[in-house]
N, C-alpha and C positions, 0 to 999 in steps of 0.2 A: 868650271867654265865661267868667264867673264862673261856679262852681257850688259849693254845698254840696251833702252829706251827712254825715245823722247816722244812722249804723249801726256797729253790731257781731260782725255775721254774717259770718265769713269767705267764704262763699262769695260772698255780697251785695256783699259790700266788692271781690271782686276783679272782680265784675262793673259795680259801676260806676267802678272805675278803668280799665276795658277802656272802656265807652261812652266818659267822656271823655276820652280821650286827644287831643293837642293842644288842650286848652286847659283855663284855671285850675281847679282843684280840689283844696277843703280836706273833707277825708273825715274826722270824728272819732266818738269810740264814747262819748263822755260831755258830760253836763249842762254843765260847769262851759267845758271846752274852745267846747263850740257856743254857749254867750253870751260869750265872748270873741270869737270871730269873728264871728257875728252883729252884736254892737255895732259891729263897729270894719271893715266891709268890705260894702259889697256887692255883690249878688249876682242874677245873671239867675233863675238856678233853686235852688231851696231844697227838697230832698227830705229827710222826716223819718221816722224808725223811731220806736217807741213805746217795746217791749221791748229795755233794753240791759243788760248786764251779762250776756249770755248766757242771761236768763233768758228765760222765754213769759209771755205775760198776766200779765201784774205788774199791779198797781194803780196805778194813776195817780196815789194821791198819794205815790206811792214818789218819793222826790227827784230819784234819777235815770232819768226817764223822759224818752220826747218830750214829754208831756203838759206837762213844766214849761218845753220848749224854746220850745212854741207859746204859753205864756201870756206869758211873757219878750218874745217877739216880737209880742204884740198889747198887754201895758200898757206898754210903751217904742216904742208906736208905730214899728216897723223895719221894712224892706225892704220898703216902700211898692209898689215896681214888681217887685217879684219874683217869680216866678212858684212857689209853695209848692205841694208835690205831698207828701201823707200816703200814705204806703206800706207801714205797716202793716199785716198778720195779726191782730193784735188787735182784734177789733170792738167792744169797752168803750172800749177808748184812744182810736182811730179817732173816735169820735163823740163823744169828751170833749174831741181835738185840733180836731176840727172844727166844735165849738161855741166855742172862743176865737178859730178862725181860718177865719170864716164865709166866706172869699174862698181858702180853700184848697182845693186836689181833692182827689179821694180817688180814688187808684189804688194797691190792693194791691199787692205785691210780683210776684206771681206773673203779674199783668197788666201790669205795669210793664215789666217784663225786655223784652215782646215788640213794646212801644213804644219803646223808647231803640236802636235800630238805626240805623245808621250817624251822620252830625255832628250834634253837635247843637243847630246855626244850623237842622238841619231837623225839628227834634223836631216831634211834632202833639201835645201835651200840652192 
């Protein structure tokens, strides 16, 4: 199975390299790296962070946010079959991310963690 994430949160990040293990995942912590892959790979599951660069509630039209990840991936029409999950803390971001990627869920972090237990051929997303 294909999977992205775009986080910066160490502890986030070591937790979803624990969820997936055995199978593909590209984990990056910036704008410029996640439309590089995004364009050029798909992907089962697409989990997006809002705030990166270590910061909290950034503003969305900061360049490097999710916010510009999910507009990227809805005006170049990408990842058609993918299953996109917003898991951002951020509830500005969160509803700015989910107004360009109207087919995306929204599971925060904190709710997230307790769904991605064991493979995930068996996620309930």
């Amino acid at each position: 199975m294909m999977i992205f994430v775009l986080e910066d949160g160490k502890k986030r990040t070591r937790f979803f390299r624990q969820a997936c293990i055995g199978h593909y995942l590209d984990l990056v912590d910036n704008v410029f790296e996640a439309k590089n892959h995004l364009a050029n790979k798909e992907y089962q599951y697409i989990f997006l962070d809002h705030d990166l660069d270590d910061l909290q509630f950034v503003d969305s039209c900061n360049p490097d946010t999710g916010w510009q990840v999910a507009k990227f991936i809805n005006n170049n029409k990408l990842q058609k079959d993918a299953t996109i999950i917003i898991h951002t803390l951020n509830p500005i971001g969160q509803i700015n991310m989910k107004h360009v990627l109207p087919r995306a869920k929204v599971i925060p972090f904190t709710q997230l963690k307790d769904m991605l237990s064991g493979d995930p051929s068996q996620w309930q997303l």
